[in-house]
C-alpha positions in Angstrom: -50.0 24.9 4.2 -48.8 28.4 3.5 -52.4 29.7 2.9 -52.6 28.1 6.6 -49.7 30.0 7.6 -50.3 33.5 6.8 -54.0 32.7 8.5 -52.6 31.8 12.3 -50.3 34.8 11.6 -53.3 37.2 11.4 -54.7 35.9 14.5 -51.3 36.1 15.9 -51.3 39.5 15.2 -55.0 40.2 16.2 -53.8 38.9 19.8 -50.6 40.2 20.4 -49.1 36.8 20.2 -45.3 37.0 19.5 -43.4 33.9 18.0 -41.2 32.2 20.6 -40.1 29.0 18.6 -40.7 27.5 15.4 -41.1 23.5 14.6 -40.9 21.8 11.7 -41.8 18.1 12.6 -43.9 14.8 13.6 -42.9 13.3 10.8 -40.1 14.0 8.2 -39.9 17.5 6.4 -37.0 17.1 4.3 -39.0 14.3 2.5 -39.8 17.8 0.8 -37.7 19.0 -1.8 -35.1 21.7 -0.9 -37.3 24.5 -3.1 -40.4 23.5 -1.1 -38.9 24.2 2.2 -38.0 27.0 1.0 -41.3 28.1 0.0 -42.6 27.0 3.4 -39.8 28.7 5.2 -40.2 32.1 3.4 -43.7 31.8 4.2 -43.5 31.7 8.2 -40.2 34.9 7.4 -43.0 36.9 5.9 -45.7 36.5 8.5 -44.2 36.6 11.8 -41.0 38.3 13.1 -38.2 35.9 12.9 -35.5 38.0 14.6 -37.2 37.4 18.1 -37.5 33.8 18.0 -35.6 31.8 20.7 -35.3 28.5 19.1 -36.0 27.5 15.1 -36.1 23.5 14.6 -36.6 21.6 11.6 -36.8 17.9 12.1 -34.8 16.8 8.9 -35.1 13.2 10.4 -34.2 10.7 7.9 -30.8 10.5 6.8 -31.8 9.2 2.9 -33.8 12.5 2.9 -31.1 14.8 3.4 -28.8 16.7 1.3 -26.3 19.4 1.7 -29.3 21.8 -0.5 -31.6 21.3 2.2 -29.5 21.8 4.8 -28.5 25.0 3.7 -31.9 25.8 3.2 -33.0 25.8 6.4 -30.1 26.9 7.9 -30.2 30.1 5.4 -33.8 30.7 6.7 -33.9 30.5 10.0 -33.3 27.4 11.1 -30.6 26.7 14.2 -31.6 23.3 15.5 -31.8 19.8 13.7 -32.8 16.5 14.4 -31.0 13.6 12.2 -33.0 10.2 13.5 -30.8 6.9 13.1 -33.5 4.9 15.4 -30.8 2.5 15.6 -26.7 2.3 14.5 -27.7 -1.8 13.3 -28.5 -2.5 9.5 -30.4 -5.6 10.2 -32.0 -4.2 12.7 -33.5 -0.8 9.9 -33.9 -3.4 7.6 -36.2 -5.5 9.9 -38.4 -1.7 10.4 -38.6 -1.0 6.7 -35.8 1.8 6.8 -34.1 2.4 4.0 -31.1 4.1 5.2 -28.3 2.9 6.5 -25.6 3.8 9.4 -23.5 5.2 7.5 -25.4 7.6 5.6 -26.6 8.6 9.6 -22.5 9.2 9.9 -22.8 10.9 6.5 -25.7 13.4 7.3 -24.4 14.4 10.4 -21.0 15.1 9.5 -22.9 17.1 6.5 -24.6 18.9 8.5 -21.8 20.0 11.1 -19.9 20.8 7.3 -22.7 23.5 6.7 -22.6 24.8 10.3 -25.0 23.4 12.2 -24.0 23.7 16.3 -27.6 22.1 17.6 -28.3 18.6 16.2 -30.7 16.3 18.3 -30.6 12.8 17.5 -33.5 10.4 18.2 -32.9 6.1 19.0 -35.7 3.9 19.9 -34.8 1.4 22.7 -37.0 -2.1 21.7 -37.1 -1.9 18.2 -38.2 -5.9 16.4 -34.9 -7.7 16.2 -32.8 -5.8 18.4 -31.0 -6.3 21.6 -29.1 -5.5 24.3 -25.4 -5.3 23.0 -26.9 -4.1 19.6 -28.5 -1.0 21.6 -25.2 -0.5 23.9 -23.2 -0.3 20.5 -25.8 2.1 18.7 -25.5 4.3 21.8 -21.6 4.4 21.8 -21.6 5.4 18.5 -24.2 8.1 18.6 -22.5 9.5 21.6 -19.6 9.8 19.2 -20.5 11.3 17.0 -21.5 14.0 19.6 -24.8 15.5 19.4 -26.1 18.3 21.9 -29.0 16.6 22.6 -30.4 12.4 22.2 -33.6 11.7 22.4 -34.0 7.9 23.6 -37.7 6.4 22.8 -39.3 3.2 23.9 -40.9 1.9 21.2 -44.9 2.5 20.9 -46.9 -0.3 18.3 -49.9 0.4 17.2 -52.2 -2.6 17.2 -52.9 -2.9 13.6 -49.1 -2.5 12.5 -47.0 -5.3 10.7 -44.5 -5.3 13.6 -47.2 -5.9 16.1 -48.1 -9.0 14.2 -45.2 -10.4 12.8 -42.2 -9.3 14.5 -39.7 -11.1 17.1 -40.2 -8.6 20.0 -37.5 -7.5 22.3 -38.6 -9.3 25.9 -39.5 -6.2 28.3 -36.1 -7.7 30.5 -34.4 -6.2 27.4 -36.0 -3.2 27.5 -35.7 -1.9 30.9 -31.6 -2.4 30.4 -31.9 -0.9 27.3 -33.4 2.5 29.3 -31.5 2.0 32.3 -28.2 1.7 30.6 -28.7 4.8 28.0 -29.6 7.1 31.7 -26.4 5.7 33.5 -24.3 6.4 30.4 -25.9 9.4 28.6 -25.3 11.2 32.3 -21.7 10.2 32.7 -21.0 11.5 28.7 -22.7 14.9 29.9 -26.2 14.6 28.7 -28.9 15.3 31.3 -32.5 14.5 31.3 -35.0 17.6 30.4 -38.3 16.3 29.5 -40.3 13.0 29.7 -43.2 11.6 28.3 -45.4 8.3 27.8 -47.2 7.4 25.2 -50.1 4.2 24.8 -48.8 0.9 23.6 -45.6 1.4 24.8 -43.4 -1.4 25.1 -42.9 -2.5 29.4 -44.8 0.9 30.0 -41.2 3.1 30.1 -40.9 6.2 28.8 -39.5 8.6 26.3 -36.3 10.5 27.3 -34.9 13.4 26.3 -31.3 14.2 27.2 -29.4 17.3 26.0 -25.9 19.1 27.1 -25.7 22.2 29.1 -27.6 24.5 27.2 -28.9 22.7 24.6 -32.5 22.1 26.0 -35.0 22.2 23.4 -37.2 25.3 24.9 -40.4 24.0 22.2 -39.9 20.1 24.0 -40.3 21.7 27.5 -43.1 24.1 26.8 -45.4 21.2 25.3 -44.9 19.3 28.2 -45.2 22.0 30.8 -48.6 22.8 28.8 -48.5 26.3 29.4 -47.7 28.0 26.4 -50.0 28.4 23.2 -48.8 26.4 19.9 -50.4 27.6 16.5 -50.0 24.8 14.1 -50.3 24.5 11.1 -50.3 21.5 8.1 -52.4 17.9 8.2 -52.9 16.0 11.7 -51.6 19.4 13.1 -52.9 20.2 16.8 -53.2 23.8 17.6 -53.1 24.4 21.6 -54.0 27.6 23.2 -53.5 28.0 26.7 -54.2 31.3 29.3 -51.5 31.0 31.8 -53.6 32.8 34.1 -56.7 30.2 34.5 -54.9 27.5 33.5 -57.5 27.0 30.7 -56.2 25.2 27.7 -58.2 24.1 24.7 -57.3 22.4 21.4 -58.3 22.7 17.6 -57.5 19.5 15.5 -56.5 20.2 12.2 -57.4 17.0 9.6 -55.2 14.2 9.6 -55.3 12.9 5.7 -53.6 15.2 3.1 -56.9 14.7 0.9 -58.9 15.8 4.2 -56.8 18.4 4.8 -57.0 19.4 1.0 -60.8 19.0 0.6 -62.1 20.3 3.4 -59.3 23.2 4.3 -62.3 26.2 4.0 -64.3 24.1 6.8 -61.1 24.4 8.7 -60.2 27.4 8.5 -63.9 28.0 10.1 -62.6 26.3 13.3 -59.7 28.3 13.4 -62.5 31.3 14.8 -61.7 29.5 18.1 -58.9 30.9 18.6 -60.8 34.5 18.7 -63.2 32.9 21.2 -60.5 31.8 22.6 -58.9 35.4 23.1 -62.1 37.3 23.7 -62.2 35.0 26.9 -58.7 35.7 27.8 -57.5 38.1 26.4 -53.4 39.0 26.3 -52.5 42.3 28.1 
């Protein structure tokens, strides 16, 4: 991963790309210890020019996976922005989804995190998770709200086929649903927090959507550019998706980085030969 690093940075550099925001996420990066973020961390310091970047997120997610080391961490390297991820604020209901934390270590993390300064936490809840409902969701809402986030990020939730839940679960009837979504926009918007971005995904529960909400201010600028599709993203690590876009033309095209850790692993030279796209990329439209 920092081998990968240091590689986009060169082609940063080759094509006067300059670092807007940095994301740490799709999946849980403080499931790393707090000396490997830190090697990670130094890693993008070294190869691009921190001091200029707008917005630095690292999705510590999972409140079992975070300590006060990590925190600090990030927050001494250039991270500003967090995201600790209840899901839901009911045990049975994290139980049911194979979570293995609980509400109060959500409480716990947070208030952790505000202890080492944090002043931009997002928090993420799913509306439809497999044993939930309606009063359940209304009560994990309240109690997000107090503990008082800048931003909440409320997802329907999206099954893949082949999953467990699919199968076996008690799902939430799409009635449910929709007043799940409903309520969290009438009462996110009277707390303060205004809708910024939206997006679907396939498999989603009663076809809603997924809805972020943030205070004055607090917008996540990376969330809107990916949406609005028309900034570049250099990524970097398995299952990454590198995006490069020419504002002027409106052309976009992608580069898929492996998906398995032993793919990404075995086969990282042969990747690193698709990453030559981007200079195709840049010879076509190039950056004045």
């Amino acid at each position: 991963l920092c081998e990968e690093i240091k590689i986009i940075a060169d082609y940063a550099d080759r094509h006067n790309l300059l670092l807007d925001t940095v994301y740490f996420g799709g999946g849980t990066p403080t499931s790393l210890s707090a000396e490997e973020l830190e090697i990670i961390m130094k890693t993008v310091s070294e190869c691009f020019t921190i001091s200029a970047v707008r917005e630095y997120t690292v999705e510590a997610g999972r409140a079992d996976t975070i300590t006060e080391e990590k925190l600090v961490v990030i927050k001494e390297n250039g991270g500003k922005r967090i995201s600790v991820n209840p899901q839901t604020m009911n045990n049975k209901v994290l139980e049911t989804i194979g979570r293995s934390h609980t509400a109060e270590q959500v409480k716990e993390a947070f208030s952790l995190a505000r202890k080492v300064g944090f002043d931009n936490i997002n928090t993420d809840l799913i509306a439809g998770l497999p044993s939930d409902n309606f009063e359940s969701f209304k009560n994990t809402l309240s109690e997000v709200i107090n503990l008082d986030p800048e931003s909440i990020t409320v997802h329907t939730l999206t099954l893949k086929r082949a999953s467990s839940l699919f199968r076996e679960a008690d799902l939430v009837s799409d009635e449910d649903i929709a007043k799940m979504v409903s309520y969290s926009v009438e009462k996110l918007m009277e707390k303060g927090y205004n809708p910024y971005y939206l997006y679907r995904q396939k498999n989603t529960l009663s076809n809603l959507e997924n809805v972020g909400y943030a205070k004055k201010g607090k917008e996540s600028l990376y969330n809107i550019f990916i949406m609005e599709e028309t900034q570049t993203i250099l990524a970097a690590g398995a299952a990454a998706s590198t995006k490069l876009c020419d504002r002027k033309s409106g052309k976009i095209e992608r580069i898929y980085n492996y998906k398995f850790p032993y793919e990404y692993i075995n086969r990282f030279e042969t990747l690193m030969e698709k990453k030559k796209d981007i200079d195709a990329f840049y010879e076509k439209y190039p950056i004045n």
